[in-house]
C-alpha positions as a printed NumPy array, in Angstrom:
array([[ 22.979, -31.124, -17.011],
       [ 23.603, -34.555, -15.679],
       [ 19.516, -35.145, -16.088],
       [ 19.628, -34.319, -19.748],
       [ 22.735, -36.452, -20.151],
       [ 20.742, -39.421, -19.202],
       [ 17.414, -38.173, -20.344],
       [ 15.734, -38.427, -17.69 ],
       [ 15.088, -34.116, -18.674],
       [ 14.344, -33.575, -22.283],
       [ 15.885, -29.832, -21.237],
       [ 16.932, -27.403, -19.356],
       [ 18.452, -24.197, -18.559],
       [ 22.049, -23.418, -17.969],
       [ 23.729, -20.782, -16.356],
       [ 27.85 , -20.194, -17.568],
       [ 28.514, -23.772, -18.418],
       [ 28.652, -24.905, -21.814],
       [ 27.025, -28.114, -23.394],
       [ 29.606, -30.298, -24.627],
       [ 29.311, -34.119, -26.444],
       [ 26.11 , -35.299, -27.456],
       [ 24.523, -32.156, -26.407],
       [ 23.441, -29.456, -28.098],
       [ 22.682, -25.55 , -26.978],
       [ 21.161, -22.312, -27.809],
       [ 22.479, -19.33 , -26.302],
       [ 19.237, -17.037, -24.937],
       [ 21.284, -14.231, -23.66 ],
       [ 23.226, -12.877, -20.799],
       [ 21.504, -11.609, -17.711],
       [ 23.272,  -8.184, -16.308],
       [ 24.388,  -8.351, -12.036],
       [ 22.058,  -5.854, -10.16 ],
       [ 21.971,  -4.764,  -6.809],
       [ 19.041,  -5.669,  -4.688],
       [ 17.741,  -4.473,  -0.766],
       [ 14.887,  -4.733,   1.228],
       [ 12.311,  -2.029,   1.277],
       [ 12.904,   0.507,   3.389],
       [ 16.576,  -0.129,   3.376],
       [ 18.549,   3.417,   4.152],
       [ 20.38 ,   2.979,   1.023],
       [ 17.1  ,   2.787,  -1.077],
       [ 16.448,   6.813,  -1.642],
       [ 20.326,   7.104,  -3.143],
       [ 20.404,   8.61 ,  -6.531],
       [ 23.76 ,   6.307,  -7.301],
       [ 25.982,   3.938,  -5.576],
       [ 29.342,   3.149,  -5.812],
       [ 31.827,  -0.265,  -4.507],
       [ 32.556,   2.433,  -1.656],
       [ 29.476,   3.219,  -0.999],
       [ 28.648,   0.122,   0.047],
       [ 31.829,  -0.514,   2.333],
       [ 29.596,  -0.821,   5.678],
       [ 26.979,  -2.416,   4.008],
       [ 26.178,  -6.309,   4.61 ],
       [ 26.746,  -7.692,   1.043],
       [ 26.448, -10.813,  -0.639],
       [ 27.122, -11.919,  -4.284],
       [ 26.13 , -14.638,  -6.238],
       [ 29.561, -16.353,  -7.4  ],
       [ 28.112, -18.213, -10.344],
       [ 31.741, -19.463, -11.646],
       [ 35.331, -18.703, -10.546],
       [ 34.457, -15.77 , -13.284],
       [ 32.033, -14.256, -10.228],
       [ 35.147, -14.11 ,  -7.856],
       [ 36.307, -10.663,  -9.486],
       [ 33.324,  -8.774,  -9.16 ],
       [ 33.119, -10.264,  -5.413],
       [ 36.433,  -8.305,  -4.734],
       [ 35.479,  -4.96 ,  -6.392],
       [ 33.394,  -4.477,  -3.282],
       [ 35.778,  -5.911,  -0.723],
       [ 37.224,  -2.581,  -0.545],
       [ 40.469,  -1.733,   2.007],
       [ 37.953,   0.615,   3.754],
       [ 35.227,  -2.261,   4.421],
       [ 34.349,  -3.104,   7.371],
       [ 35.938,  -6.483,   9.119],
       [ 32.44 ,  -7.201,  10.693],
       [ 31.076,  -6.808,   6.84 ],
       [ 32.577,  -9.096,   4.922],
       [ 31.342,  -9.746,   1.397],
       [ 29.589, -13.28 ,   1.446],
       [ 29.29 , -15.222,  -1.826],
       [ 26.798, -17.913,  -2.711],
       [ 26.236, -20.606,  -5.143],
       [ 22.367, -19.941,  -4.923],
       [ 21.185, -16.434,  -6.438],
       [ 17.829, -17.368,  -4.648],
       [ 19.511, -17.585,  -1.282],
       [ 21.361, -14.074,  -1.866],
       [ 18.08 , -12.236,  -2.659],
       [ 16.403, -14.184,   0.009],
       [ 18.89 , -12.777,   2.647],
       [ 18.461,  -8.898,   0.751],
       [ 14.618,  -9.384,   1.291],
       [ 14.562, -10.502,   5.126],
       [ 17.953,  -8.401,   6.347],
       [ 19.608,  -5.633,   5.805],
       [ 22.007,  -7.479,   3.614],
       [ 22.669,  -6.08 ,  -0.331],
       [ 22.715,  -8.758,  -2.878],
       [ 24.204,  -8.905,  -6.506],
       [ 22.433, -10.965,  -8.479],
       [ 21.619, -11.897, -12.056],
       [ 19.08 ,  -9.523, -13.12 ],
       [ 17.146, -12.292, -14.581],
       [ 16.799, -13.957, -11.011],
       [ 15.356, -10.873,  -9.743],
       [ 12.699, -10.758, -11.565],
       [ 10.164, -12.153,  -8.973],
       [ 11.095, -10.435,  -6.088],
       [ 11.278,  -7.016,  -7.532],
       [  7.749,  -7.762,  -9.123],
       [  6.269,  -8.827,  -5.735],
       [  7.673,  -6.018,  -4.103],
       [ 10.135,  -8.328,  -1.894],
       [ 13.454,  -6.168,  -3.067],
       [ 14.248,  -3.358,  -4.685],
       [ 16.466,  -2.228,  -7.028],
       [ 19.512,  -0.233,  -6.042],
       [ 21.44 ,   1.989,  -8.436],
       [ 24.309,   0.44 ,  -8.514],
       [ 25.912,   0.161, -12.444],
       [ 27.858,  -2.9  , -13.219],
       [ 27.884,  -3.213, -16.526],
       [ 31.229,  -5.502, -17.198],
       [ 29.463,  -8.041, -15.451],
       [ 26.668, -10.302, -16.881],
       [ 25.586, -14.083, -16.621],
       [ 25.397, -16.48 , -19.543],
       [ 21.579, -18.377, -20.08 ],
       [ 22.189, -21.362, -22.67 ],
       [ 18.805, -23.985, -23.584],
       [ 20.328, -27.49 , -23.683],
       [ 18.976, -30.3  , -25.383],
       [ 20.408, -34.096, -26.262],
       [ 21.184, -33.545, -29.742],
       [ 18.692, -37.211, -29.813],
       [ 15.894, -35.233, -28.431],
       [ 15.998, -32.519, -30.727],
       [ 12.274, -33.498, -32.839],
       [ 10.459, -34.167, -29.493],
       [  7.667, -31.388, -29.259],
       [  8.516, -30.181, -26.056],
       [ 12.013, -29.302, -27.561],
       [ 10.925, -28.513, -31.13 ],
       [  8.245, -26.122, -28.962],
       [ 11.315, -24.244, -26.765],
       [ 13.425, -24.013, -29.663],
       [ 10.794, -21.972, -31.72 ],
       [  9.534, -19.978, -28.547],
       [ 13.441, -18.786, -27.757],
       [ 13.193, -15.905, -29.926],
       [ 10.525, -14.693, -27.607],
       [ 12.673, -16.125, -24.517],
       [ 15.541, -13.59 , -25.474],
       [ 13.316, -10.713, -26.049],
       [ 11.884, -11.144, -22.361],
       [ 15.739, -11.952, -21.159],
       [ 16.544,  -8.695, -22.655],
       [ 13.812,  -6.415, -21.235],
       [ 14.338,  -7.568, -17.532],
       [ 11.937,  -7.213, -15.141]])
């Protein structure tokens, strides 16, 4: 945000925060959390999963905000195990990272996912958490606002949403 502030970035993309002063933003949608593994992971072939399904499971979350910490400690369930703790991360790329190359499970943005599970690096885990999604906000200096590469995002967002909302 700081590079838009001093325009050294005509825009960008936030997650969670919200533009404030001489900035101006466009709300594209909210991302829902999903649970990602490794192929071949032994929880891959389950038809649903639960917080206590997961209790021996190496997890990590992405902890986008202080708002992230909740759904962090729906899985640290009494019955997990000590030498499983659930890890949180700043980084969404570093959780699906570790879900790709371990036998860790990560909850991610869906959004953020979209790569990997294309590619074939993760997959997708039935796991339902549907009271928990991330924010995506364009942000633009309001001074910017008739430059073509803004005027061109601003017009393509539509489109931007539509793709946001039909995940990968």
């Amino acid at each position: 945000m700081e590079q838009v502030r001093d325009g050294s970035a005509h825009g960008g993309f936030l997650l969670t925060q919200v533009a404030t002063g001489s900035l101006r933003s466009e709300r594209l949608g909210a991302s829902s959390m999903i649970a990602v593994c490794r192929p071949g992971h032994r929880l891959c072939d389950e038809a649903l999963l639960t917080p206590e399904s997961l209790v021996d499971v190496a997890l990590v979350v992405y902890r986008w905000d202080a708002e992230g910490e909740p759904l962090a400690q729906v899985f640290d369930h009494p019955a997990r195990r000590r030498d499983r703790p659930v890890h949180t991360t700043g980084s969404p790329e570093t959780a699906i990272r570790l879900a790709a190359d371990s036998d860790h499970v990560a909850l991610v943005p869906e959004f953020t996912a979209h790569r990997s599970l294309r590619d074939g690096d993760v997959r997708l885990l039935p796991v339902r958490l549907p009271r928990w999604s991330v924010e995506l906000r364009f942000v633009y200096l309001a001074a910017n606002a008739t430059r073509p590469g803004i005027t061109a995002l601003l017009d393509a967002l539509p489109h931007l949403r539509a793709d946001l909302a039909d995940g990968p």
